[in-house]
N, C-alpha and C positions, 0 to 999 in steps of 0.2 A: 556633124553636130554644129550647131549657130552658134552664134556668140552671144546670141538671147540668153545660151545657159549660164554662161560668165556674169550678165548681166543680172541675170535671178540669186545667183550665188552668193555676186558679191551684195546683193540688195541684203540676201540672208543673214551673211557677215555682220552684214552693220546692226541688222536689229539685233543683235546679240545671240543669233542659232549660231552659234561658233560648232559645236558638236554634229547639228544636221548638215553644213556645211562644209564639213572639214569629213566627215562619213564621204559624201557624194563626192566631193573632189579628188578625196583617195582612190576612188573608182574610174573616176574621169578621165583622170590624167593618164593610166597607163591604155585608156581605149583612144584615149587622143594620138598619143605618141605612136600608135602601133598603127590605123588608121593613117592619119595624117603627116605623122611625121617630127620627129625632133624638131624641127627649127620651123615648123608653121607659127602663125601667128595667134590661132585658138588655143595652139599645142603650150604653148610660153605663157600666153595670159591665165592659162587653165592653174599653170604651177604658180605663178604670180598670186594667183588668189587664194591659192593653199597654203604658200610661204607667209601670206599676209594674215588668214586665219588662223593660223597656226601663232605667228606670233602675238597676234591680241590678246591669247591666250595665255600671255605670257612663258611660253614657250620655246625663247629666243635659240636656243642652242639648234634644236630640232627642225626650225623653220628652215635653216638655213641651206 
């Protein structure tokens, strides 16, 4: 998977899809890490965007 997806995600994030966003990331992340690997760089940014949309959401405890 590219980083294009990161980049569409986080585009997502910001217009306020926090729920379409934070759906498709949930899914992301575990195909990233099992694929690619824990400590890739898609792998981290993928969670990075989750932990992010999660806390705009105000969310803070959960994002973490």
């Amino acid at each position: 998977m590219r980083s294009g997806v990161d980049s569409t995600i986080g585009s997502a994030a910001t217009g306020f899809w926090y729920a379409e966003a934070e759906e498709i990331l949930r899914h992301l992340v575990p195909v990233r890490r099992r694929v690619l690997g824990e400590n890739h760089n898609h792998t981290l940014l993928s969670e990075v965007n989750l932990a992010a949309t999660i806390s705009e959401q105000g969310r803070f405890p959960e994002a973490e």
